[in-house]
C-alpha positions in Angstrom: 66.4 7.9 14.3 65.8 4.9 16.6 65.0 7.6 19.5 63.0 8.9 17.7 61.3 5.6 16.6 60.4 4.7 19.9 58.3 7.1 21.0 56.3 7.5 17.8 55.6 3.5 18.4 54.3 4.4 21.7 52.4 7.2 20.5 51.0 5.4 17.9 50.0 2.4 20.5 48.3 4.7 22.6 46.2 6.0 20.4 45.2 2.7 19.0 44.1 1.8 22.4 42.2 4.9 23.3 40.7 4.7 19.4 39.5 1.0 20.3 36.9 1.8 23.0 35.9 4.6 21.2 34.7 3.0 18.5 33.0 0.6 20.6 30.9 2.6 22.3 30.3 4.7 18.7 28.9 1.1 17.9 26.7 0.6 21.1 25.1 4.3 20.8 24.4 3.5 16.9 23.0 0.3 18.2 21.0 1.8 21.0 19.7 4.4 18.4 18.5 1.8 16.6 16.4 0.1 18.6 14.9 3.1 20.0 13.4 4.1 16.2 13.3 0.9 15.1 9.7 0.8 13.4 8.3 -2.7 11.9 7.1 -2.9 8.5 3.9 -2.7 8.6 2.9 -6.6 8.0 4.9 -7.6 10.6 2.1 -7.2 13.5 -0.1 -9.6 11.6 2.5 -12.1 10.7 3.6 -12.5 14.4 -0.3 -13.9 14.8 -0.3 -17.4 15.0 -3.7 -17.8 14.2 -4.2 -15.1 11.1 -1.5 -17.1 9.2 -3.0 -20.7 9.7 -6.2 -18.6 8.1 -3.9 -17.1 6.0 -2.6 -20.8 4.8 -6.1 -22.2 4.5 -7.7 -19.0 2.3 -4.6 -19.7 -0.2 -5.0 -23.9 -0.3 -8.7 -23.3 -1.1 -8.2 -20.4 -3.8 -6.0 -22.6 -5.7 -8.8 -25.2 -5.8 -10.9 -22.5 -7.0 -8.9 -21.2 -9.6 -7.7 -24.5 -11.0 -11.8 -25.3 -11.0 -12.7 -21.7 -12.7 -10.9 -22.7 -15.8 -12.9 -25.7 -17.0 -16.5 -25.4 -15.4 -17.9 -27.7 -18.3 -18.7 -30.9 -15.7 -19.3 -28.3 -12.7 -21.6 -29.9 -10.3 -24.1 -27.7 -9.8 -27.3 -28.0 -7.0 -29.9 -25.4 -5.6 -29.5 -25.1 -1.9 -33.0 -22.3 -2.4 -34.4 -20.3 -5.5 -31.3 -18.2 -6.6 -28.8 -19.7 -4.0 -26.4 -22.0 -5.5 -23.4 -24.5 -4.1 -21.3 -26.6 -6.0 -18.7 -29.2 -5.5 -16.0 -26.5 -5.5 -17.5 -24.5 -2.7 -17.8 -28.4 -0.7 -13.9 -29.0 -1.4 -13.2 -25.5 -0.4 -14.8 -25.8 3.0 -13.5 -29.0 4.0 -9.7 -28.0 2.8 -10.4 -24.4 5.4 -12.3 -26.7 7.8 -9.2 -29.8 8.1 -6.6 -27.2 8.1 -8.1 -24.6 10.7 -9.6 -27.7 13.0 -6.2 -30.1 12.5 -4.2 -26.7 14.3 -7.1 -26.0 16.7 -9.2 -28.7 18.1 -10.6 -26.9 20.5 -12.6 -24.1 18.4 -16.0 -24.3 17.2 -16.7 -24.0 13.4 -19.5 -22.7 11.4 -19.4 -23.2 7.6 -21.6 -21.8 5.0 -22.6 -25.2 3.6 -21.4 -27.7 6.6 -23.4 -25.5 9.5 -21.7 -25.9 13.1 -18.9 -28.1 14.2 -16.6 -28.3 16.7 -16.5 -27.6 20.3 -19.6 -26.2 21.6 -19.6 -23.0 23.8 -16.0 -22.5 22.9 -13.9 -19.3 23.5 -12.9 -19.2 19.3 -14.7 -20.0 16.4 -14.2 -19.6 13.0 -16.8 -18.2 10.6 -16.1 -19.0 6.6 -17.7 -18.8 3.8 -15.8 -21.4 1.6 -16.6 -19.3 -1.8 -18.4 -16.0 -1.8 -19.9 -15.2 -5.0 -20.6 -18.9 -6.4 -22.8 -17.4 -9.0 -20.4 -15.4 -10.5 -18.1 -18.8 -10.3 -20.6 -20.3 -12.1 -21.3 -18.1 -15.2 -17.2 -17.4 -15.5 -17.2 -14.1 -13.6 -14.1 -13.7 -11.7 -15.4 -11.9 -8.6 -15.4 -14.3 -5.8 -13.8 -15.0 -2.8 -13.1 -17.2 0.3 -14.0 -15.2 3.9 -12.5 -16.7 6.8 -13.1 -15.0 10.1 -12.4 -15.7 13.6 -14.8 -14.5 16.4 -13.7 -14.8 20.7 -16.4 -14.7 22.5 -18.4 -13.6 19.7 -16.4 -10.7 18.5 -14.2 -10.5 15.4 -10.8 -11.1 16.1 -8.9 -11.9 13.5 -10.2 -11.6 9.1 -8.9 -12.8 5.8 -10.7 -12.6 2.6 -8.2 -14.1 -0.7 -9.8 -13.1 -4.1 -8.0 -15.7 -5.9 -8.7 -14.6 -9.1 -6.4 -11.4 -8.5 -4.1 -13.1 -6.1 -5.5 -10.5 -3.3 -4.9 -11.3 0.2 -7.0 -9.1 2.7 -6.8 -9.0 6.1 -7.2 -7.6 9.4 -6.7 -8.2 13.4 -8.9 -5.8 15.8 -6.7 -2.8 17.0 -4.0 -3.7 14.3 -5.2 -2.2 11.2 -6.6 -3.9 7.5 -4.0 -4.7 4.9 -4.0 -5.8 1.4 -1.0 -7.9 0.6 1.7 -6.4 3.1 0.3 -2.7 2.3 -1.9 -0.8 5.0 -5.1 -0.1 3.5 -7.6 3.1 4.8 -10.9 3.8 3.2 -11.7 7.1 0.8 -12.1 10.2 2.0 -15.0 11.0 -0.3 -17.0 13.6 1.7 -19.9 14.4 -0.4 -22.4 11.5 -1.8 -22.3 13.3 -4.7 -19.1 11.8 -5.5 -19.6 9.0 -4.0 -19.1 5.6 -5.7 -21.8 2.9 -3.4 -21.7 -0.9 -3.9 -24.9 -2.8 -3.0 -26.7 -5.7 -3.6 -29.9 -7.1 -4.9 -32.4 -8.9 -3.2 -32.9 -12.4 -4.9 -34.7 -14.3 -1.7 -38.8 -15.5 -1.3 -39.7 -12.7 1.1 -37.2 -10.0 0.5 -38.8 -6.6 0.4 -38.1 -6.0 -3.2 -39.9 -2.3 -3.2 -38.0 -1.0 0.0 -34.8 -1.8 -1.9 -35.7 -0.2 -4.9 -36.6 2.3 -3.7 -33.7 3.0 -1.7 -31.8 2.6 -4.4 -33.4 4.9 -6.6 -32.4 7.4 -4.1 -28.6 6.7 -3.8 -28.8 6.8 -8.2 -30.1 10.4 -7.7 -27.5 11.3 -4.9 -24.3 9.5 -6.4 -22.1 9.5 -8.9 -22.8 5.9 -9.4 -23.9 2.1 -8.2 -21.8 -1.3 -8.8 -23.1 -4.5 -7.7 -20.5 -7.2 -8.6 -21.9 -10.4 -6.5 -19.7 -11.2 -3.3 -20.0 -9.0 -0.3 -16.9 -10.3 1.2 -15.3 -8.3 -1.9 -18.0 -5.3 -1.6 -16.5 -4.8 1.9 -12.8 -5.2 1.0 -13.5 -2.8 -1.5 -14.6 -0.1 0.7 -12.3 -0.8 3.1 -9.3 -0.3 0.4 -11.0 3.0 -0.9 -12.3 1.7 -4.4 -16.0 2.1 -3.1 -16.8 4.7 -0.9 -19.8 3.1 0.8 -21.4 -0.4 0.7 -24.9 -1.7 1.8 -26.9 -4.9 1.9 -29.5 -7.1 3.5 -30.6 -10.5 3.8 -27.1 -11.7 4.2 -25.7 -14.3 6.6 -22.8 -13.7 9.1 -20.3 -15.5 7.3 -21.0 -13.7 4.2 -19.5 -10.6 6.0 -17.8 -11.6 8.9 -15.0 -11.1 8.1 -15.0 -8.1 5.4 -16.7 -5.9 8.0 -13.5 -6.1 10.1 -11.3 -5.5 7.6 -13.8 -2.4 6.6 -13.9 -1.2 10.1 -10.0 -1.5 10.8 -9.4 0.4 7.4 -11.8 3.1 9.2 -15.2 2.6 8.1 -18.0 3.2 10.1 -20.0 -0.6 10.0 -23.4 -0.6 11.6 -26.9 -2.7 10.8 -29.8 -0.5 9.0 -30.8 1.5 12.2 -26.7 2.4 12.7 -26.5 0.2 15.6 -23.6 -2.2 15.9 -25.8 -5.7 15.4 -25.0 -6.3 11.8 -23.2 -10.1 12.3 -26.9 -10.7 13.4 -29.4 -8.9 11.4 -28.0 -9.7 8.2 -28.0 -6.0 7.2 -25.0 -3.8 6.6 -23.7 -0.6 6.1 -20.1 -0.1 5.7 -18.7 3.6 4.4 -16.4 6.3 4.8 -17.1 9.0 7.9 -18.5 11.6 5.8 -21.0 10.0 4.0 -21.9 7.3 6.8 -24.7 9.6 8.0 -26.6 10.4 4.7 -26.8 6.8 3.6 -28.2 5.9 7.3 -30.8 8.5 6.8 -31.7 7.4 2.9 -32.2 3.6 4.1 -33.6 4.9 6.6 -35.9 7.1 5.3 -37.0 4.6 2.3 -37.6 1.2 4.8 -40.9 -0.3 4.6 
């Protein structure tokens, strides 16, 4: 028996050490194999942007002003900054909360706020473009459809956009080449390819010298062609609507560029086609939009088109 012992004990040894290696290098193919499919999730390329979460950070710290605000507007502070175009303390507060936090990380940037104008370092490579609370009228008659848009431009172009609806805890957001998200989930725009079932967002004209009749009748041509109009009162949320699929087209004018700064990045990284009136590319500075999905781009070009003064 002890013979016989010993060379089982060896045997035994020897495969132990031949196993070892073996299942090392079992362990440094899986390992290998890993890495080579390894996919991120799909937030990760945004969160690795240094930049997009300090606007990230600041959208949240001023929707939390906005919400705590929206549930006792009784001594809301109220002014006219023009006939129809309102700004209250809340939309103030916001702005400086975006404005401390995005200028105490980046000193070096030029701002441009809806109601504090430019700041900053002139001719600078970055600057950020927000519009502290989109929608203040809806804020102020208790409609929850509002927003804070925070975009950042380089060298004039959109780089980086976030637009928080507070109200629904909604986090947009979007860096050039990387795609539009909401929350962690990649967003795309509808694939509606007929106006006819087509779902447009637009809205009204409330300025002195807005062409009132060219509007109307623009829109009594997309009535005829659709299956329907919305107009709920904050283009940042228009565009992140499109851009998410639950319109199918938007359009606007007399807007400002931080109105829709950022929204038309997220729109056009979610696939839209974004263009001015004439389908050219200068929308940030004509203050007229078109944002929609492929198919039915064209046919809304022509209607505005055709129905301009």
């Amino acid at each position: 028996m002890a013979t016989t012992t010993k060379p089982m004990a060896k045997t035994t040894k020897a495969t132990d050490k031949k196993r070892a290696p073996r299942s090392t290098s079992r362990k440094s193919a899986e390992n290998g194999d890993q890495k080579k499919h390894y996919r991120p999730a799909p937030s990760l390329p945004m969160q690795n942007e240094g930049m997009l979460n300090m606007a990230i950070k600041a959208a949240r710290d001023a929707g939390k002003i906005q919400v705590i605000a929206f549930r006792d507007r009784s001594n809301l502070q109220i002014s006219n900054k023009s006939l129809g175009d309102y700004v209250t303390e809340v939309d103030k507060e916001c702005e400086r909360v975006i404005v401390e936090t995005l200028k105490t990380a980046y000193p070096d940037h030029a701002f441009l706020g809806e109601e504090t104008g430019e700041s900053g370092k002139k001719d600078a490579e970055y600057t950020w473009v927000i519009d502290p609370l989109d929608g203040t009228t809806n804020f102020i008659h208790g409609i929850p459809q509002f927003a804070v848009s925070i975009a950042l431009l380089k060298n004039g172009q959109p780089l980086h956009a976030v637009v928080y609806h507070a109200m629904a805890n909604e986090l947009f957001t979007a860096t050039k080449g990387k795609g539009a998200y909401l929350d962690s989930r990649r967003i795309r725009v509808s694939g509606c390819n007929s106006m006819q079932d087509a779902l447009l967002a637009t809205g009204f004209p409330f300025r002195e010298g807005d062409n009132y009749d060219a509007y109307i009748k623009s829109m009594k041509v997309m009535m005829e062609k659709t299956c329907g109009l919305r107009r709920i009162g904050s283009a940042a949320l228009d565009l992140c609507w499109t851009a998410c699929g639950r319109f199918d087209g938007y359009w606007e004018k007399g807007i400002k560029i931080w109105d829709i700064a950022a929204g038309a990045l997220i729109a056009r990284e979610a696939g839209a086609f974004v263009t001015d009136f004439s389908g050219e590319g200068d929308y940030l500075q004509k203050g007229e939009i078109i944002a929609a999905a492929p198919k039915i781009f064209p046919e809304m070009v022509n209607v505005i088109q055709g129905r301009q003064a």
